[in-house]
N, C-alpha and C positions, 0 to 999 in steps of 0.2 A: 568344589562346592558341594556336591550331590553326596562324592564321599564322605567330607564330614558330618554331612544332615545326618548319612545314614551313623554315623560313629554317634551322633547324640542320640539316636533313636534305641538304638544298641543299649548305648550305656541307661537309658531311663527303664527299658526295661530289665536290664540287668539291675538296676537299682531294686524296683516293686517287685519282681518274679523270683530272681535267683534265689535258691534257698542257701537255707545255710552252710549245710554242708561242702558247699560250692564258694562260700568266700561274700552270699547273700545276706541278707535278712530278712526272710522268709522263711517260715516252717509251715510246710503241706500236713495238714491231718486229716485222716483219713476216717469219719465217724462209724461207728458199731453200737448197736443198744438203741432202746429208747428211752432213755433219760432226758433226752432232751427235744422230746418231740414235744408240740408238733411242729416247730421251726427245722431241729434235723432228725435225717431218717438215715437208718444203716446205707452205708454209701456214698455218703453225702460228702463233699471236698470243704475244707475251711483252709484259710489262709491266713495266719495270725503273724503279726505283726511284735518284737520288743518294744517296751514302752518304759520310758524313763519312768511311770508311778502309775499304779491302778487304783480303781475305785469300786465303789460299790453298784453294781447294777449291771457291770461290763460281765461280757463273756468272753472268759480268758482260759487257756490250754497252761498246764502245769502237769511236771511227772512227778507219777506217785511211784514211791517210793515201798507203798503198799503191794502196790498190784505192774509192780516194772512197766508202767507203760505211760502213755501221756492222757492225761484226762481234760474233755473239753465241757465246761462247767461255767455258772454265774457265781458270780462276787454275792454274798448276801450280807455277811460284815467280818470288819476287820478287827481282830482284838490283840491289839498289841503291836507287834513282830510276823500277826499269822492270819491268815485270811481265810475265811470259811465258806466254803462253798456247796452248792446244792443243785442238785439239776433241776431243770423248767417242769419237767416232767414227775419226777418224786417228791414223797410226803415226808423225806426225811433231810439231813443235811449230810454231806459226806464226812465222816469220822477222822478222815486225815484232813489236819489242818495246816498244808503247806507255808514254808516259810517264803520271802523275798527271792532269792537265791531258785526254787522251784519251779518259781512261775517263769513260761517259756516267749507268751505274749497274747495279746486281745486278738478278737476276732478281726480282720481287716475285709475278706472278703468269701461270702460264703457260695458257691456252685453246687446247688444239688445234682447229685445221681455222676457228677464228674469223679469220687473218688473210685466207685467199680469200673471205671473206664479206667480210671491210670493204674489201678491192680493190672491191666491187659498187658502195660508198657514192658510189664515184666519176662514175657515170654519169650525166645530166644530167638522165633522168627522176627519177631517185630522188631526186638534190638538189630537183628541184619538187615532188616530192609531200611530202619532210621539211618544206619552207620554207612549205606548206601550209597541215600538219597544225600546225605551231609557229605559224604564223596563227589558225589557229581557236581554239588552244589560249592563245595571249594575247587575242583577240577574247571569248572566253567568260571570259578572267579578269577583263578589264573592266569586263564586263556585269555578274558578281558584283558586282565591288565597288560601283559606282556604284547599285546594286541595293540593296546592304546599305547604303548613305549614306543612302538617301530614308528605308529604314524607320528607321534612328535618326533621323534629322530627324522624320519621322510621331511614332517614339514618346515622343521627345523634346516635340515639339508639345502631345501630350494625356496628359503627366504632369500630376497632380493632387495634391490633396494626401496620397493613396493611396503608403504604400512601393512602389518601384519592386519588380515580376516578371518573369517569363517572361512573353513573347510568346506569344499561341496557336502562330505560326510557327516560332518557334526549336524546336531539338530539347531534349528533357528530358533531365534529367538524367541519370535513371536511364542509358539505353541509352549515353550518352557515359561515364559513371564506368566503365560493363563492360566499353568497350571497351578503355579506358585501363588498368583495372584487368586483361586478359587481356592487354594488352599489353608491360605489365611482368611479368608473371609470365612469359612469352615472353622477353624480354628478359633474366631473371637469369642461366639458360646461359652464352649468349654473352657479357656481363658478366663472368661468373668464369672464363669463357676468356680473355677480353680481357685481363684480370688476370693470369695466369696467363704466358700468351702472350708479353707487352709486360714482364712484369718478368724474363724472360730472354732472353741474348742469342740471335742465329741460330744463329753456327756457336758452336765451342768445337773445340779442341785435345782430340782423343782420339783412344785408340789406336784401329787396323786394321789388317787383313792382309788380302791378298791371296792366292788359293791357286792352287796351280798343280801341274799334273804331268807327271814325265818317264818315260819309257818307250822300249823298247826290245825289237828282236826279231832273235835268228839263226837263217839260215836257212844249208843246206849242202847242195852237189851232188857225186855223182861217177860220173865214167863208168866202164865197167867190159865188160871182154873178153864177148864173146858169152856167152851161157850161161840157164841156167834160173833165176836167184838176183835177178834184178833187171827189174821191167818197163823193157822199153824199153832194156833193158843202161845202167839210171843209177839210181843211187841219191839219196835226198831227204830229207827232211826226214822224223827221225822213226824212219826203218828204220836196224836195227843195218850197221855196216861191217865187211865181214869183211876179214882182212885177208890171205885166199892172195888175192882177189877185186881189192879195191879196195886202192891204194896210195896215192893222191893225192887231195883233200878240198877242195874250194874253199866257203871261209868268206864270209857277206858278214851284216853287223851293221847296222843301224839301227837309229836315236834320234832322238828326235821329242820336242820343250819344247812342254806345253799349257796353255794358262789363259785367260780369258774375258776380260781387261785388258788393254788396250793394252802392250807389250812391242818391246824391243829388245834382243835379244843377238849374241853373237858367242862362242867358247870354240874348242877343242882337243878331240883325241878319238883315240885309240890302243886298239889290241888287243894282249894277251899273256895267256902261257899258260903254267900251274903244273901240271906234271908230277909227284904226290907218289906214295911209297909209304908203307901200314901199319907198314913197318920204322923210319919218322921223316926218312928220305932223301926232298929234293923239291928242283926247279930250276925257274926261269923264265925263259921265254924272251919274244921280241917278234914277234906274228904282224904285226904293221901298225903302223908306225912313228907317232908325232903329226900332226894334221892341222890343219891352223884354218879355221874356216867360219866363217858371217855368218848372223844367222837362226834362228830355232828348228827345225833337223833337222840331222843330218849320216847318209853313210854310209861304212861301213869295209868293205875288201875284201884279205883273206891266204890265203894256201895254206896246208893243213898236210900236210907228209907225213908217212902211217904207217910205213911203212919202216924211220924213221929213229929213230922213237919206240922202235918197239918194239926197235933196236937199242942205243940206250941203256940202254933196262931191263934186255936179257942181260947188256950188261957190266956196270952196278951189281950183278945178284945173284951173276954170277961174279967179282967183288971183293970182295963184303961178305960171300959165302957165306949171305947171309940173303934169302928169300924172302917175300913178302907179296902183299896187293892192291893196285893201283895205280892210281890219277887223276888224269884229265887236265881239270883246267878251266879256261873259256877268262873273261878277264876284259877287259872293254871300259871303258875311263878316259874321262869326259867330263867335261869346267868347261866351264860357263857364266858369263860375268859381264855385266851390260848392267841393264834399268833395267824394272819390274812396276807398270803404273801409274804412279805417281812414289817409286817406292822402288826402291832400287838394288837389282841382285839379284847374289849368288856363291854356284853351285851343283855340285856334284859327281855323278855318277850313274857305280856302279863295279858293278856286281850280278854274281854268277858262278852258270857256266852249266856244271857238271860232264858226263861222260864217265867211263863206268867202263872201261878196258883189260884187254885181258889178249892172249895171243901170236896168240887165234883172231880176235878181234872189235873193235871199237871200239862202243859206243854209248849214246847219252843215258842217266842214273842215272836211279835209278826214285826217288820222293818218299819222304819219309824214312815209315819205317813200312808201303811199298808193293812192290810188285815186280810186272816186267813180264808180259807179258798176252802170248803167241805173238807172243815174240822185239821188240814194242815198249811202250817206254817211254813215260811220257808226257813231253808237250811242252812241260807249263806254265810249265815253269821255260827255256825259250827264248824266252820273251815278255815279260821282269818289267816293274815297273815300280816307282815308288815317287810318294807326293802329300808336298807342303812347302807354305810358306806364306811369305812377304814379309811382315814385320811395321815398324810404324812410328807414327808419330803424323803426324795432321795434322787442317786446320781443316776440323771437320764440322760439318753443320747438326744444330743441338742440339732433342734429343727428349722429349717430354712422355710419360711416361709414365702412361694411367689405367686402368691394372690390365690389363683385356682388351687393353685396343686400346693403341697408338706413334703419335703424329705428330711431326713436326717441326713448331719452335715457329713457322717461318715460315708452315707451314701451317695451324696456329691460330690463328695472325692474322690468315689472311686469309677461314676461316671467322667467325671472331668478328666482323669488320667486314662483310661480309658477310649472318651471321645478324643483325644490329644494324640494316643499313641494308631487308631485306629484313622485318625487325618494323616499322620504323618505318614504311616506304611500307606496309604492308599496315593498321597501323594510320587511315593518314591517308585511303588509300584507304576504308577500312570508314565512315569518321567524315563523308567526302564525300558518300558514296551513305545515309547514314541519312537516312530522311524522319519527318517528326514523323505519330509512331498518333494512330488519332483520340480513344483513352483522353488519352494525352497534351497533345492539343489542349484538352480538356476539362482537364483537371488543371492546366494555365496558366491556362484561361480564371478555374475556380475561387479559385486562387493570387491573381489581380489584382483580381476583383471579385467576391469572397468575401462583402462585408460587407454587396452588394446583390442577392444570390443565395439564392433559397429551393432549396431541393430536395424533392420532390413525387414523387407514385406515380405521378402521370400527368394530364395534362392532357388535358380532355375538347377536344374540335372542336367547338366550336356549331353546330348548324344554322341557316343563315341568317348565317353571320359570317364574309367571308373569311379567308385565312389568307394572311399574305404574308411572300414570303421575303426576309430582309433578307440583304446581300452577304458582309459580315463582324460580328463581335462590337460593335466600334466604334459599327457603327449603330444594333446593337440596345440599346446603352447606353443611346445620345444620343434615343431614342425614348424608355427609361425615365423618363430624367431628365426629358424632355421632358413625359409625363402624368404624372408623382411615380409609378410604377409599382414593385412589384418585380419583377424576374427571375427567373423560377420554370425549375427544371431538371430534367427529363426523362430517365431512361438508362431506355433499351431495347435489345432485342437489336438491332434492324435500324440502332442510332445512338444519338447523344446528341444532344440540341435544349433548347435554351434559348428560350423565350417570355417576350412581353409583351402581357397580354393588357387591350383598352381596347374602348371602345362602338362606334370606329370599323373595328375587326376586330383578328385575333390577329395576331403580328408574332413570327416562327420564325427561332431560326438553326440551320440544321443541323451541329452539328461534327463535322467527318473526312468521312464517307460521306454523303454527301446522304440526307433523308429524303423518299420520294417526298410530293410534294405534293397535298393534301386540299381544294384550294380549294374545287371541285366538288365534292364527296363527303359524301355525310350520312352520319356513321356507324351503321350498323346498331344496333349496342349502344344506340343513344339509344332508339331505338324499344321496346326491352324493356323500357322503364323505366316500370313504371306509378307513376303516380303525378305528382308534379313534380321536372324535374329541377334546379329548383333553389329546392327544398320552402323553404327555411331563410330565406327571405326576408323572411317575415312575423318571426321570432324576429332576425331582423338589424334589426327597426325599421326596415324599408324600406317601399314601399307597399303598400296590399291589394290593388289588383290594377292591372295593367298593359291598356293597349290594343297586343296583339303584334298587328299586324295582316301577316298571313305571306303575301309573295304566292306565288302555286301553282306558278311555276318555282322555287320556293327548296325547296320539297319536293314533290320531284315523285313522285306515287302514293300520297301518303298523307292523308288530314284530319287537324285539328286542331281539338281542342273546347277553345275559348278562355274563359278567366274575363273578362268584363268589370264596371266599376265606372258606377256613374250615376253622371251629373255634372250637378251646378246648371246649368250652361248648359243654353238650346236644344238641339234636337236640330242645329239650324243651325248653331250654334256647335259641335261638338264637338270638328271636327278643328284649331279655333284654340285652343280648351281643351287639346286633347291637346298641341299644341307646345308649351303655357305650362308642362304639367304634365311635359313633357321635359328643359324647361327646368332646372325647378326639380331636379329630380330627378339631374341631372347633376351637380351641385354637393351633394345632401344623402344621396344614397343610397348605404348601407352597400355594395352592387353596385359602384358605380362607383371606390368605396375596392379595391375587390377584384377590378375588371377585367372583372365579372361583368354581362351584357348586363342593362337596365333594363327588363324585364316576365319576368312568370312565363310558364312554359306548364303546363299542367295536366295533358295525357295525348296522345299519339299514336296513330293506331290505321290500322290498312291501309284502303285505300277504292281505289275503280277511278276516283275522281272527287276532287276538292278540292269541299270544301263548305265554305263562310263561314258563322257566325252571322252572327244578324240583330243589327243595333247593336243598342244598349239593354237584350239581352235579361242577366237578370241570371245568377250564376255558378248559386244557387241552383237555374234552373231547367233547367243543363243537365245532361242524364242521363249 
């Protein structure tokens, strides 16, 4: 089961990662330059993808044929057979226009600062240490398996006619269903991203705009006869012009096209100026003829003389006999036409910049609603500007909308494969490193030898009866089976131990934790036991009494007040009577049906000395 998970894990990423040159389809590029900043920087790793058809807007890797190497660049359009490309970053488009056949594939997934990490892959220690640890890493897979053949051959061996279980060894169930079972509930996210993701296309045809803004600023100087009226005997921006003072005005205009997009223009740009009166009389004249420039800025430079202004106004009011107020403002004409990102752009920028007259002064109008402040107006209106927008359609990467949050679909794709492959290895990881609990051990062991297993409050430790530890379950079976025994089972806190218990001593497996071993050790608790410890002998039809003859290192510090039986033999004969009656006893006594050592003991009691009865003497006479 595990091993095919991991084969489909394998193969998905062998599907998304492998490059090509490996039998993939994937190509790593490795970015250099800034063309395509600020999205990449030198360094930077891209992952592109073949694509049955490209579009315009995608960032796609193609070799050029120019410069021998692979160029990673956007779609700007396609004419024809040949697709023209431009970086994010340049004002110009790339001069080779590769064909179908050139293009290598779209962008799939970009990692910054990872492609100067994998330039390192290259260095000859790091290939010995990968070729290594990819050694050790197939060395320890080996060893698994040939590992897991023996125990199926082992278990296979000592099938019986017992339903086949769990192995004490294998992991339980429990702890693998939860991991499986957290795993998919992990998994259903990225699932219905996946879904979500893969059933719509990347890009799609919709609209955008592009915004951008023009602006402009006049500024004016004039110099002017000695006097007390002007610092500096010049006038500037701002302050009123009088007109005994100043005669002559020298204009200069700038205009500046702004926007964040890549951009190419070129347009025309002229100044003139509308001379009206309140009476309905106005003329225009041309301070600065058309100009053509290249670029987003121009500037315009005219004279105006007052002079001449104000001699035109006397002869209109000494004609028309009609008086009023009169304004001068000044209008600067600009088109642009050229290209905003990849949308053509034609734009105009005409703003006017009024000048109230009259026969004393010339100077900037004051804001509608406002009036000037000790003799200056404000400025704001020689600075205008105005914002527009380049509108169009074109192919964009298409976005998932989940209320709060936007991604694009490419980019949930590449989370969902992603979150998918990083469930699954987290999975497989988890599922490698569980070790079977020693509950569990126990819980197998039960499962397969269920039907030869008592379970018990506790098994006492004989005094006088080694205890020996057998290596695995297996053995302690074949020891069962071997004296007809049953397997009595033990849970305590310090472990779980399964026994078999025979006249030739007890036989212990300890499952999961080791249980410290008692061989030596006479348990204290026996000691407090007045009376016999194992009273029930006589009511089991077993014998009346036993010859325990206990030597003194079997319990050391304590006596033993022993019951013994007369026997028809000699006193000479007694210990040839005692084997016969071992004998028989091994084969007839309820004890031995039950694992349980063949003589009674009577009572324990502390002594600084071991003290034997005397043979012969009877049960009756000891106190």
């Amino acid at each position: 089961m595990f091993g095919g998970l991991g084969l489909a894990v394998l193969a998905c990423l062998w599907l998304f990662f492998a490059p090509v040159g490996l039998g993939g389809s994937t190509t790593y590029v490795v970015t250099d330059g800034i063309s395509m900043e600020p999205r990449f920087h030198t360094g930077d790793l891209a992952l592109v993808h073949g694509q049955s058809s490209y579009h315009v807007g995608e960032i796609v890797a193609y070799n050029s044929r120019a410069f021998h190497t692979i160029v990673l660049h956007r779609i700007i359009a396609i004419a024809g057979d040949r697709y023209v490309f431009k970086g994010d970053n340049n004002n110009f488009v790339d001069f080779e226009h590769p064909a179908r056949n050139q293009l290598i594939g779209s962008l799939w997934l970009h990692i910054p600062g990872a492609g100067a990490r994998l330039e390192s892959l290259r260095s000859p220690e790091l290939v010995g240490i990968l070729i290594g640890v990819a050694t050790i890493l197939f060395s320890g897979a080996a060893f698994t398996t040939r590992r897991r053949r023996r125990r199926r051959r082992r278990a296979a061996a000592n099938e019986t006619s017992q339903p086949p279980s769990t192995h004490p060894g294998q992991r339980s169930a429990g702890p693998v269903a939860g991991v499986l079972a957290v795993g998919l509930i992990a998994l259903l996210p990225f699932g219905a991203l996946a879904v979500l993701a893969f059933t719509r296309p990347q890009t799609a045809l919709l609209p955008f705009s592009v915004r951008y803004k023009q602006s402009g600023s006049l500024s004016y100087t004039a110099h002017t006869a000695p006097g007390p009226i002007y610092a500096g005997n010049r006038a500037v921006t701002g302050e009123p012009l009088f007109t005994h003072v100043v005669n002559s005005v020298a204009l200069r205009f700038g205009y500046r096209f702004g926007t964040g997009a890549t951009h190419a223009l070129t347009g025309k740009a002229s100044l003139d100026a509308t001379l009206a009166s309140t009476s309905g009389w106005q003329t225009t004249f041309q301070l600065a003829p058309p100009t053509s420039f290249s670029g987003d800025h121009t500037e315009l430079n005219a004279s105006l003389n007052l002079s001449s202004i104000l001699a035109l106004l006397r002869r209109v009011q000494a004609t028309t006999a009609v008086s009023g107020s009169d304004t001068l403002t000044l209008i600067p004409h600009v088109s642009v036409n050229g290209s905003v990102d990849v949308l053509p752009l034609h734009a105009t920028f005409s703003p006017q910049m009024q000048f109230a007259v009259n026969q004393l002064e010339v100077q900037p109008a004051a804001p509608a609603g406002g009036s000037a402040i000790a003799g200056q107006a404000s400025t704001a209106q020689l600075t205008p500007s105005v914002s527009g927008s380049a509108t169009g359609r074109r192919y964009q990467p298409y976005s998932l909308s989940f209320g709060v949050a936007r991604m694009s679909a490419q980019t949930a794709r590449q989370i969902a494969i992603g979150g998918v492959a990083a469930v699954l290895c987290a999975v497989l990881l988890v599922l490698a490193f569980i070790r079977p609990r020693r509950r569990d051990e126990s819980q197998a062991i039960l499962a397969r030898y269920g039907r030869s297993i008592v379970a018990v409050e506790r098994v006492w430790q004989l005094p006088g009866t080694p205890v020996i530890d057998v290596a695995d379950i297996d053995a302690l079976v074949h020891i069962a089976e071997h004296y007809e025994r049953t397997i009595l089972f033990e849970t305590a806190d310090d472990g779980d131990a399964f026994w078999v218990t025979d006249e030739s001593g007890q036989f212990r497996y300890a499952a999961g934790a080791a249980v410290a071993s008692d061989s030596a050790i006479v348990d204290e608790s026996s000691f407090d036991l007045v009376g016999a410890v194992y009273a029930d002998e006589l009511a089991l039809g077993g014998i009346a009494a036993a010859d325990a003859r206990l030597a003194p290192e079997t319990v050391v510090g304590h006596s033993a007040t022993e019951e013994w039986a007369p026997y028809d033999e000699p006193q000479a004969g007694v210990q040839a009577s005692d084997d016969r009656q071992r004998a028989k006893r091994r084969t007839t006594s309820p004890n031995s049906r039950l694992g349980r050592p063949p003589f009674r003991i009577a009572r324990f009691e502390r002594s600084d000395r071991f003290n034997r009865p005397r043979p012969g003497k009877r049960s009756s006479d000891i106190a």
